[in-house]
Structure formats: C-alpha cells, structure tokens
PDB file of N, CA, C and O in Angstrom:
ATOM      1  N   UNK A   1      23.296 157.078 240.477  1.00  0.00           N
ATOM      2  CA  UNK A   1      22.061 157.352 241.179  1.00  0.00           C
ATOM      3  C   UNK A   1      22.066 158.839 241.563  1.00  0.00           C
ATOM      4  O   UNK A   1      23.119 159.263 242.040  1.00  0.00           O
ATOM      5  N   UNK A   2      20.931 159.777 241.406  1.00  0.00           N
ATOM      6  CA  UNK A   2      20.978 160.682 241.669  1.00  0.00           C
ATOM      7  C   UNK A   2      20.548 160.953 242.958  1.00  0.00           C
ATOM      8  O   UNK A   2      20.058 160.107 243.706  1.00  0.00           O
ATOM      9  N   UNK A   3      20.762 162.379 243.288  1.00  0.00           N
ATOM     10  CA  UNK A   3      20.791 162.789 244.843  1.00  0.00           C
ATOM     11  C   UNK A   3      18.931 162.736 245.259  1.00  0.00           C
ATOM     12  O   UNK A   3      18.518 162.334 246.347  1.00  0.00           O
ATOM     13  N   UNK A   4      18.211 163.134 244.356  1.00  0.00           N
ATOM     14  CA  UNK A   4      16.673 162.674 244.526  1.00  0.00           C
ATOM     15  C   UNK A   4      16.267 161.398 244.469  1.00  0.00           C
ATOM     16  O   UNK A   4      15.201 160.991 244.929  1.00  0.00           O
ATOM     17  N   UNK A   5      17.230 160.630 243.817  1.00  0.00           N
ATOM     18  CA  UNK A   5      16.986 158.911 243.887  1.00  0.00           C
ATOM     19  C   UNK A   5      17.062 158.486 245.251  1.00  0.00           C
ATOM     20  O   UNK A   5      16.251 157.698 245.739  1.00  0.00           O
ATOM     21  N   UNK A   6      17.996 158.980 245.860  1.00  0.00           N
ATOM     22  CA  UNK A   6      18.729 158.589 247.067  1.00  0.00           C
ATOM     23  C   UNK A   6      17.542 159.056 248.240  1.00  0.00           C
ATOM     24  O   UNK A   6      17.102 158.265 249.074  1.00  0.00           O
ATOM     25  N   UNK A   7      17.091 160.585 248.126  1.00  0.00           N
ATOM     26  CA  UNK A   7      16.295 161.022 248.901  1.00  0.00           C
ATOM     27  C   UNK A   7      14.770 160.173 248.853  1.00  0.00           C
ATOM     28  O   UNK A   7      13.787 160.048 249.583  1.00  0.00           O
ATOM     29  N   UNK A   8      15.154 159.775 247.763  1.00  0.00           N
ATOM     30  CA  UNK A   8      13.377 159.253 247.699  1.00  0.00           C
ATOM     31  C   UNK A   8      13.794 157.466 248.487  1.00  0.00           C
ATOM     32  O   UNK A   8      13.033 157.237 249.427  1.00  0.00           O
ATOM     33  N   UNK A   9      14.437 156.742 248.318  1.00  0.00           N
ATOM     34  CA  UNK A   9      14.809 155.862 249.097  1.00  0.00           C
ATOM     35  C   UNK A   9      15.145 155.580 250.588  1.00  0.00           C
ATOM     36  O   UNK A   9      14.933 154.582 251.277  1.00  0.00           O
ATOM     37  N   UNK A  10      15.683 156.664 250.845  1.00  0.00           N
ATOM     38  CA  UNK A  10      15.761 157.287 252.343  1.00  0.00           C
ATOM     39  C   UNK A  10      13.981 157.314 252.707  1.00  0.00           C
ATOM     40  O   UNK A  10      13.334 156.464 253.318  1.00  0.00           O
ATOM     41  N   UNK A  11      13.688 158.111 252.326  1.00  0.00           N
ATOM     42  CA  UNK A  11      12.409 158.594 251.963  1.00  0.00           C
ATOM     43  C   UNK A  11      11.220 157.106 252.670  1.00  0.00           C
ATOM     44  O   UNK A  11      10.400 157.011 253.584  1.00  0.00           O
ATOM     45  N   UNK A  12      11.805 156.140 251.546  1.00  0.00           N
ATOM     46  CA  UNK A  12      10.754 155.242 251.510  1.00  0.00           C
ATOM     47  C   UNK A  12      11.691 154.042 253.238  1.00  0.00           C
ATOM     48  O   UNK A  12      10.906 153.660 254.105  1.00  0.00           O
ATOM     49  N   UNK A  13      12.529 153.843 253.325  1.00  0.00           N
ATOM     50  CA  UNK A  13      13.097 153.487 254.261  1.00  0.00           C
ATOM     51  C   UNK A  13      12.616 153.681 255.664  1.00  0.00           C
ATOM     52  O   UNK A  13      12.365 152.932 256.608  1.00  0.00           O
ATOM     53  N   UNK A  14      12.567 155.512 255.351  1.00  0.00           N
ATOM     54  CA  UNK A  14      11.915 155.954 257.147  1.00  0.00           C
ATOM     55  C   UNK A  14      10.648 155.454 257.232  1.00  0.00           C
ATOM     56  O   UNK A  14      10.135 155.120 258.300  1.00  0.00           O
ATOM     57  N   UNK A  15       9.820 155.344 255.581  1.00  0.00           N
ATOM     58  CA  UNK A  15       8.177 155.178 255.658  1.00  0.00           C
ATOM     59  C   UNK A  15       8.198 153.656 256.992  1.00  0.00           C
ATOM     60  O   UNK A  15       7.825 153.554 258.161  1.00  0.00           O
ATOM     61  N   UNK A  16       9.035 152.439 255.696  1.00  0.00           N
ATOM     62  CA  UNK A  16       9.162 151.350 256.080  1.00  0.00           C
ATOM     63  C   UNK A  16       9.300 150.825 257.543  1.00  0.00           C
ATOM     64  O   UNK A  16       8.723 149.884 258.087  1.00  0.00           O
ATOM     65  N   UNK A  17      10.412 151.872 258.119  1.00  0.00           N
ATOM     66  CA  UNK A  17      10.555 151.544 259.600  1.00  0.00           C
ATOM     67  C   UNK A  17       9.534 152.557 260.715  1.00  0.00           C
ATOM     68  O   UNK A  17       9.149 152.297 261.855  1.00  0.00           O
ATOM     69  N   UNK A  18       9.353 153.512 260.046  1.00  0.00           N
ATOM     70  CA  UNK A  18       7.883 153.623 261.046  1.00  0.00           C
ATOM     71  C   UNK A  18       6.795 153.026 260.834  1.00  0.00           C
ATOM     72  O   UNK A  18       5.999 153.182 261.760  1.00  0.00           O
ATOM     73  N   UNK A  19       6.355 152.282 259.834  1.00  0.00           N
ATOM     74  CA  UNK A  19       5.267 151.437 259.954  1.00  0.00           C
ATOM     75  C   UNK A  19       5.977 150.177 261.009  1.00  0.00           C
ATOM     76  O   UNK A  19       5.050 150.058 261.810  1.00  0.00           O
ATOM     77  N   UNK A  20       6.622 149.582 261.289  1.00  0.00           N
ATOM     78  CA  UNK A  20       7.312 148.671 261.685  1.00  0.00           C
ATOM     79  C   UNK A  20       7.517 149.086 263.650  1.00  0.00           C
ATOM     80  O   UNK A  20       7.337 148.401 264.657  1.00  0.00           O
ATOM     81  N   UNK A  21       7.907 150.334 263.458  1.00  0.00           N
ATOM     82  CA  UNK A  21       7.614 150.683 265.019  1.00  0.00           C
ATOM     83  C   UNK A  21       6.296 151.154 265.475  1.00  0.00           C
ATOM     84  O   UNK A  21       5.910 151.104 266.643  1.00  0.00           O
ATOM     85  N   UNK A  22       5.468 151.727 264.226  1.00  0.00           N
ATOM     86  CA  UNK A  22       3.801 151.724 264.870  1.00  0.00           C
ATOM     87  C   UNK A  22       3.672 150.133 265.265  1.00  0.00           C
ATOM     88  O   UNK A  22       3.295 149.909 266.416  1.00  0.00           O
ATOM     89  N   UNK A  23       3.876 149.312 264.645  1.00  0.00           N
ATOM     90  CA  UNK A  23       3.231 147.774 264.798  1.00  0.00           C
ATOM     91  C   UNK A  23       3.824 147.570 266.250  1.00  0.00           C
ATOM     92  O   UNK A  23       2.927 147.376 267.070  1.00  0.00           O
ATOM     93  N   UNK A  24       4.875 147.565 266.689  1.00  0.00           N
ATOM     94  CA  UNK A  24       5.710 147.039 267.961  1.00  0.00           C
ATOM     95  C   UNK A  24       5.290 147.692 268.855  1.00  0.00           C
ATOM     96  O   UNK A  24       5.517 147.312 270.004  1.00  0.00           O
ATOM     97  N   UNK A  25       4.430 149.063 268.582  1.00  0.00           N
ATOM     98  CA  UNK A  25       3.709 150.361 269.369  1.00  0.00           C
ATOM     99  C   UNK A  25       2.355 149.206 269.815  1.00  0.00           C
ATOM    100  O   UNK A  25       2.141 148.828 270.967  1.00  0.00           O
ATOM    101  N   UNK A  26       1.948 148.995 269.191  1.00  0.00           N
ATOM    102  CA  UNK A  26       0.504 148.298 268.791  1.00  0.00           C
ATOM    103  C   UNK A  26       0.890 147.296 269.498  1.00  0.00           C
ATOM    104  O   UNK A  26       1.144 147.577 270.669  1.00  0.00           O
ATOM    105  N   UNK A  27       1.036 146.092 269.151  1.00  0.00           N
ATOM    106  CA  UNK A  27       1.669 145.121 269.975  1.00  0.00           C
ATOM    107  C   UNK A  27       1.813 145.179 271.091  1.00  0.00           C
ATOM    108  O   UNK A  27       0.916 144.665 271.760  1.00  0.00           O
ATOM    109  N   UNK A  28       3.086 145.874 271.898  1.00  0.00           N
ATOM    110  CA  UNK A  28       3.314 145.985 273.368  1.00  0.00           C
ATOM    111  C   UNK A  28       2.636 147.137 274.073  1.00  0.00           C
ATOM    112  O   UNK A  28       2.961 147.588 275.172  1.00  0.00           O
ATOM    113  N   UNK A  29       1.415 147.655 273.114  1.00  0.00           N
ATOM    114  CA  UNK A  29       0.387 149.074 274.038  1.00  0.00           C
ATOM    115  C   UNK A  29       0.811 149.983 274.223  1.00  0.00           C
ATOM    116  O   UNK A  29       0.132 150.803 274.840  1.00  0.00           O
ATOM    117  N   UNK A  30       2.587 150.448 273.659  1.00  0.00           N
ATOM    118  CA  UNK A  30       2.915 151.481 273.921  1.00  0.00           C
ATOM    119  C   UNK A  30       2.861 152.451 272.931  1.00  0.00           C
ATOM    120  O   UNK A  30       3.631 152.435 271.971  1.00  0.00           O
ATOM    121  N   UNK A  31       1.825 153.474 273.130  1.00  0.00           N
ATOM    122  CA  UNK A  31       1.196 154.691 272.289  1.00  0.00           C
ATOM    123  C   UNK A  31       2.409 155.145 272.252  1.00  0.00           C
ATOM    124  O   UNK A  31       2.849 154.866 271.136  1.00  0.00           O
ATOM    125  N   UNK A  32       3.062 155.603 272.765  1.00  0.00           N
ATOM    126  CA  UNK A  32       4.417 157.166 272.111  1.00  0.00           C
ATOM    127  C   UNK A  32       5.115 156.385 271.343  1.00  0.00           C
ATOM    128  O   UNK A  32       5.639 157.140 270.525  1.00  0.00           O
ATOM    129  N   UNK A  33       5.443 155.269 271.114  1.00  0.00           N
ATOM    130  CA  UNK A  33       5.665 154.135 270.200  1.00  0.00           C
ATOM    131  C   UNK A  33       5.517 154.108 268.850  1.00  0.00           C
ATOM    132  O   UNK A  33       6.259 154.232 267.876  1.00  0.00           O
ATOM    133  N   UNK A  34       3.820 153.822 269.146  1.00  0.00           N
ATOM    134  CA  UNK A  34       3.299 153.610 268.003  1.00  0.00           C
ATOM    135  C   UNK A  34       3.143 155.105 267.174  1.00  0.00           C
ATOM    136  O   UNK A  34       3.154 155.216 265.948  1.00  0.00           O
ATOM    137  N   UNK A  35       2.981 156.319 268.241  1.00  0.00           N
ATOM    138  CA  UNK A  35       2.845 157.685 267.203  1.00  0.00           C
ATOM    139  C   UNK A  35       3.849 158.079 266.792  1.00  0.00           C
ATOM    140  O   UNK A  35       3.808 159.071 266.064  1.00  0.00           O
ATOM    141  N   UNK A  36       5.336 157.355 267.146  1.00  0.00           N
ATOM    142  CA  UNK A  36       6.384 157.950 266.587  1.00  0.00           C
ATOM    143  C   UNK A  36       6.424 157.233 265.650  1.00  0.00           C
ATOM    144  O   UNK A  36       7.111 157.802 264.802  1.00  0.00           O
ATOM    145  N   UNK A  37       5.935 155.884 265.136  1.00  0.00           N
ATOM    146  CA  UNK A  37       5.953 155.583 264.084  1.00  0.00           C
ATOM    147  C   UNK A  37       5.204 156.056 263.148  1.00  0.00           C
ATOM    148  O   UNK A  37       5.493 156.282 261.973  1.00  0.00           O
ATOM    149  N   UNK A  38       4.079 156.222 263.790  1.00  0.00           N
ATOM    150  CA  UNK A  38       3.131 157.292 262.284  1.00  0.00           C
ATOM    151  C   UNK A  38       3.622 158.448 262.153  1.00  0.00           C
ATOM    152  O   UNK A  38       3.356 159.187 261.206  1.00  0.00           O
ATOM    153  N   UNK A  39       4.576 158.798 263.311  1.00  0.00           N
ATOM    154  CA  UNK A  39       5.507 160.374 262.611  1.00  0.00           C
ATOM    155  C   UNK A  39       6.580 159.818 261.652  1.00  0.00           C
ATOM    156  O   UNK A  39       6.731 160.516 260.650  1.00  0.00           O
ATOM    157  N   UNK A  40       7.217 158.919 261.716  1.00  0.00           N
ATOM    158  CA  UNK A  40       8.466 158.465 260.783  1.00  0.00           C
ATOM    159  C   UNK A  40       7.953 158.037 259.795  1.00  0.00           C
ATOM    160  O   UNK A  40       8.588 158.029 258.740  1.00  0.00           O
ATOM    161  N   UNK A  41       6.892 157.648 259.857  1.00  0.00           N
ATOM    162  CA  UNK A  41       6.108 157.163 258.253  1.00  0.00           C
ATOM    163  C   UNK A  41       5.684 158.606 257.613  1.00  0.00           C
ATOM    164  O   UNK A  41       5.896 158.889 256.434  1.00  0.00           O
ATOM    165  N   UNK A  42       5.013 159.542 258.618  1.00  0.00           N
ATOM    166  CA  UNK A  42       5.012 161.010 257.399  1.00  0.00           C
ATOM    167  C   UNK A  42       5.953 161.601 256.864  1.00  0.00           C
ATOM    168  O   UNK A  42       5.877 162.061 255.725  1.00  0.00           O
ATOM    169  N   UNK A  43       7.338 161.706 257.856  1.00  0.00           N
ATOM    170  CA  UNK A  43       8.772 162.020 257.406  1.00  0.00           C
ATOM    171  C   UNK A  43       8.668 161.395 256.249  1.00  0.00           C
ATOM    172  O   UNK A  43       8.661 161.948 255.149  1.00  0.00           O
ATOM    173  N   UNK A  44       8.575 160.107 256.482  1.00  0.00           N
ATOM    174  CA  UNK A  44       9.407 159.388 254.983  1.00  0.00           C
ATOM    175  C   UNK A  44       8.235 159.843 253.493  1.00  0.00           C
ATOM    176  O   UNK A  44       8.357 159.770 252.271  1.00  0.00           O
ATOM    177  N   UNK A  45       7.409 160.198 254.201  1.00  0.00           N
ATOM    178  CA  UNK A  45       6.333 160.162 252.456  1.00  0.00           C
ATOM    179  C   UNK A  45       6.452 161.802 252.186  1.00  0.00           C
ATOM    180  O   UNK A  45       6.097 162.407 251.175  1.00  0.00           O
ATOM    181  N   UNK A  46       6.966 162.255 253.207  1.00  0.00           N
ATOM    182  CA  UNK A  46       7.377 163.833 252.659  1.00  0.00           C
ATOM    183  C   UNK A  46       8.694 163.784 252.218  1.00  0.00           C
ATOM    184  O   UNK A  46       8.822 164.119 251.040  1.00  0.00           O
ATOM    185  N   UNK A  47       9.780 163.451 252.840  1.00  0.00           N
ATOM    186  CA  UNK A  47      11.076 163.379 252.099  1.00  0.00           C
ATOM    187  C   UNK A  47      10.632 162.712 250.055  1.00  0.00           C
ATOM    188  O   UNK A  47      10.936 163.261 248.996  1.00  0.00           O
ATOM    189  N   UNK A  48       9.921 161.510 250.281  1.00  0.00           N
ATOM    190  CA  UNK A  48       9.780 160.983 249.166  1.00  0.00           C
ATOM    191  C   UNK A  48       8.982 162.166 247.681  1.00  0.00           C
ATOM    192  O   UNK A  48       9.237 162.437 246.508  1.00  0.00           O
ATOM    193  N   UNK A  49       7.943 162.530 248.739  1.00  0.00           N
ATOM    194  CA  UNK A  49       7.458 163.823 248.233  1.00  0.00           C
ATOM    195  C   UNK A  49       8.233 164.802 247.808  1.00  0.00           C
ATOM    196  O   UNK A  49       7.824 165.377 246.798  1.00  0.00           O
ATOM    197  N   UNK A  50       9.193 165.159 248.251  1.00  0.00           N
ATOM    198  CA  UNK A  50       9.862 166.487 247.908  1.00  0.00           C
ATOM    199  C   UNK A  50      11.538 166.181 247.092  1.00  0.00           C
ATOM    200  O   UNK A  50      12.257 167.022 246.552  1.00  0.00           O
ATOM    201  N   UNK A  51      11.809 164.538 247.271  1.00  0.00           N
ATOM    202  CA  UNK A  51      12.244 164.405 245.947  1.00  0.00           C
ATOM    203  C   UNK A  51      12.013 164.656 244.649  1.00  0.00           C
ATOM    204  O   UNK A  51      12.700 165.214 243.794  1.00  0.00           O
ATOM    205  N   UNK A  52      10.454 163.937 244.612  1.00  0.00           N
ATOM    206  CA  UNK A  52       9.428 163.836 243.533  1.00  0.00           C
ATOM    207  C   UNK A  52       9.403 165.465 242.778  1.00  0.00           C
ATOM    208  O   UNK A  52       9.831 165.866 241.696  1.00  0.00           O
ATOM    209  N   UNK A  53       8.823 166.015 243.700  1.00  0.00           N
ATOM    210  CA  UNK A  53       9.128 167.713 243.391  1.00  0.00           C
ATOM    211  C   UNK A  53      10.288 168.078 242.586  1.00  0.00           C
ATOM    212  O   UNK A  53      10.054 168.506 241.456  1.00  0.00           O
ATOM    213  N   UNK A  54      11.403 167.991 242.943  1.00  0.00           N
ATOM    214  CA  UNK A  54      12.909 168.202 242.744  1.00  0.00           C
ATOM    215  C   UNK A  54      12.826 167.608 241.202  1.00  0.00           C
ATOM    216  O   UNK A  54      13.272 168.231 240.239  1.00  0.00           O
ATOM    217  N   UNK A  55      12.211 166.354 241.111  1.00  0.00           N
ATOM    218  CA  UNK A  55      13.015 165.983 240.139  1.00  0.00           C
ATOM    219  C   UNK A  55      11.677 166.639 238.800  1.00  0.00           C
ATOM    220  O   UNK A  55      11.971 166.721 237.607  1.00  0.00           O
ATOM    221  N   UNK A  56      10.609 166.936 239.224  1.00  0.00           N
ATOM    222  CA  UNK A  56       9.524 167.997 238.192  1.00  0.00           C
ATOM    223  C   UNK A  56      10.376 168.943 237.996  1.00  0.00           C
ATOM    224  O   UNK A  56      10.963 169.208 236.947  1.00  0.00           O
ATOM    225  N   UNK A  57      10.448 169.457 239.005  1.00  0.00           N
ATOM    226  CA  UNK A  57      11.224 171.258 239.151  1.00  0.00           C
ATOM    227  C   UNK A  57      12.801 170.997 237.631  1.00  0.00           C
ATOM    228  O   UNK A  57      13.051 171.699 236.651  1.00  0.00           O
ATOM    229  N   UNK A  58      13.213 170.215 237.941  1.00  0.00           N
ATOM    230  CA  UNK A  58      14.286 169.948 237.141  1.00  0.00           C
ATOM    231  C   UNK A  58      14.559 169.395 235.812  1.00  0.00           C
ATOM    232  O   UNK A  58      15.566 169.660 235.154  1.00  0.00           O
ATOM    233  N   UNK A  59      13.413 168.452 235.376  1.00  0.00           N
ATOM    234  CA  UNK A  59      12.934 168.291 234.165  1.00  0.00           C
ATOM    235  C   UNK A  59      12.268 169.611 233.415  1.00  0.00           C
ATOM    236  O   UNK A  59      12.477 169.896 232.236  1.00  0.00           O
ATOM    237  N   UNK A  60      11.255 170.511 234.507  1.00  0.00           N
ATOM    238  CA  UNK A  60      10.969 171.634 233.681  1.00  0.00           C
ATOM    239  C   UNK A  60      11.985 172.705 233.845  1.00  0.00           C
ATOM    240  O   UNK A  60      11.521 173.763 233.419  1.00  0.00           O
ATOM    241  N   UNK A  61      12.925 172.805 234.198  1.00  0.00           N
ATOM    242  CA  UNK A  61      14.668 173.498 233.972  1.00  0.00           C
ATOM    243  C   UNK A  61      14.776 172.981 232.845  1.00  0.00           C
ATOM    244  O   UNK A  61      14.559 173.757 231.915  1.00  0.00           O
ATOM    245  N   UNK A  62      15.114 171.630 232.500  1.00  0.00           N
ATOM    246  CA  UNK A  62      15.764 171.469 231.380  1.00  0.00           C
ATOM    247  C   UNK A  62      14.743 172.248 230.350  1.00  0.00           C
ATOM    248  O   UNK A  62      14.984 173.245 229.669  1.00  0.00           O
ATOM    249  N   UNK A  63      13.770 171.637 230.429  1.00  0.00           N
ATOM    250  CA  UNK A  63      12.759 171.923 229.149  1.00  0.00           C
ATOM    251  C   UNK A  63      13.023 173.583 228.760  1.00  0.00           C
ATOM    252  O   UNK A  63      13.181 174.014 227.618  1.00  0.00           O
ATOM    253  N   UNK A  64      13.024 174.176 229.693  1.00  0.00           N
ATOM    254  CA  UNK A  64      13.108 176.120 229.435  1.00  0.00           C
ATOM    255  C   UNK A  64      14.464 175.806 228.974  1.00  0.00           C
ATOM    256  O   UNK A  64      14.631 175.950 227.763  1.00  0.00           O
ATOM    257  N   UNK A  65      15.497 175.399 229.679  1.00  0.00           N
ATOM    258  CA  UNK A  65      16.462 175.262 228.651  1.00  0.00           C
ATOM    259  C   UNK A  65      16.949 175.218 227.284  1.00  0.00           C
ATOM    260  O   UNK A  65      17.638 175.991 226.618  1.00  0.00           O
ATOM    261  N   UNK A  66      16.305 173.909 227.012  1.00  0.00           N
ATOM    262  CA  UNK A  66      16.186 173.687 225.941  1.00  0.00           C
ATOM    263  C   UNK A  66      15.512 174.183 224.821  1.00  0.00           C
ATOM    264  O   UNK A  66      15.748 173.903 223.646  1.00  0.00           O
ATOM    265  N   UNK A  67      14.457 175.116 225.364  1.00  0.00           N
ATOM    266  CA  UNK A  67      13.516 175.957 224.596  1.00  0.00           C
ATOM    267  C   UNK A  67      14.326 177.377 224.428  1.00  0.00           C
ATOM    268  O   UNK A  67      14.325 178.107 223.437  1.00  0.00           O
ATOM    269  N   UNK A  68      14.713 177.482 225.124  1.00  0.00           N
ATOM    270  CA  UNK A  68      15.629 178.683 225.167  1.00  0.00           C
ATOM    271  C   UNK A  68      17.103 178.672 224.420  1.00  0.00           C
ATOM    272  O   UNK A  68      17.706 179.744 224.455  1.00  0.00           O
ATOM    273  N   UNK A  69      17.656 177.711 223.839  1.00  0.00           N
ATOM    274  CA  UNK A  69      18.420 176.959 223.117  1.00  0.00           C
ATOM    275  C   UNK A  69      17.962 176.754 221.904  1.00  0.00           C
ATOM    276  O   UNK A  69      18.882 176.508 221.124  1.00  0.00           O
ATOM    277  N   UNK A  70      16.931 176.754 221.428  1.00  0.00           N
ATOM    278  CA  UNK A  70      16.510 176.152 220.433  1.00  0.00           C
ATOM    279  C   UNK A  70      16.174 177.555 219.426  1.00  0.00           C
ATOM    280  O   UNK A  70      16.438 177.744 218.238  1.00  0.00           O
ATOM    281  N   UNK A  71      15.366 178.582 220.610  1.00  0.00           N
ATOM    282  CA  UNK A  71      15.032 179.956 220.443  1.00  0.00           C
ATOM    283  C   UNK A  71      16.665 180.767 219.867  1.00  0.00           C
ATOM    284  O   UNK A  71      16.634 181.710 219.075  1.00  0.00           O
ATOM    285  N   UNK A  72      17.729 180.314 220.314  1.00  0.00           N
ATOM    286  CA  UNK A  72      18.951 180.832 219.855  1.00  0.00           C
ATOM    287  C   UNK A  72      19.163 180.809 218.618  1.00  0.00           C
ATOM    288  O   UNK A  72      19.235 181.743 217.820  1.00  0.00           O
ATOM    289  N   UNK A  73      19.308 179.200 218.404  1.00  0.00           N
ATOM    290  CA  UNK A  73      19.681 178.925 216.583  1.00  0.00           C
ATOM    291  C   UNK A  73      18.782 179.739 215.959  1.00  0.00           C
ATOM    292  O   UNK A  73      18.754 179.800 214.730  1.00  0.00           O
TER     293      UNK A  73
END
C-alpha cells in the first residue's frame, strides 16, 4: 500500500468520524460539537484531496520520465 493510499484512507476515516460527531452534535444540541465535526469532515476530504494530487503529480513524473527515456534511445 502506498503512502497516498494510506493518506487517502486516513483521509476518508477523519471524513467518517466527523460526520458521526456532527450527528452526536445534532442530537445532544451541542453546536461546538457538531462544527467540529464539519471541521473533521473537511480535514478528511482535503487530506483525501491532496493524496489524489500526489498520486497525478506522480503518474505525470513517471510519464516525463519515460518520455525522456524513450527520447534517449
């Protein structure tokens, strides 16, 4: 598993448990609750986000790579 696999799982984890503490926010009326869960849910869709990135950024590495390799022979 790669280190962006991992981040994007983390990623989706924090989403998971701040939706889960907005609800318990909601539930027992307690607002700083519930907005820390809609903050742990943006954490997690930006971590997931900037895996996503990582792993573009790195497929188009290889590709110049490989173009640049190919440009050799």
């Amino acid at each position: 598993m790669t280190s962006n696999e991992v981040d994007k799982l983390k990623g989706k984890a924090k989403e998971a448990l701040g939706a889960a503490e907005e609800k318990v926010g909601q539930a027992t009326g307690n607002e700083e609750r519930e907005a820390k869960g809609q903050a742990r849910q943006v954490e997690g869709k930006v971590e997931q986000a900037t895996a996503e990135v990582k792993d573009r950024v790195e497929d188009a590495a290889d590709d110049v790579r490989g173009a640049v390799e190919d440009l050799k022979r």
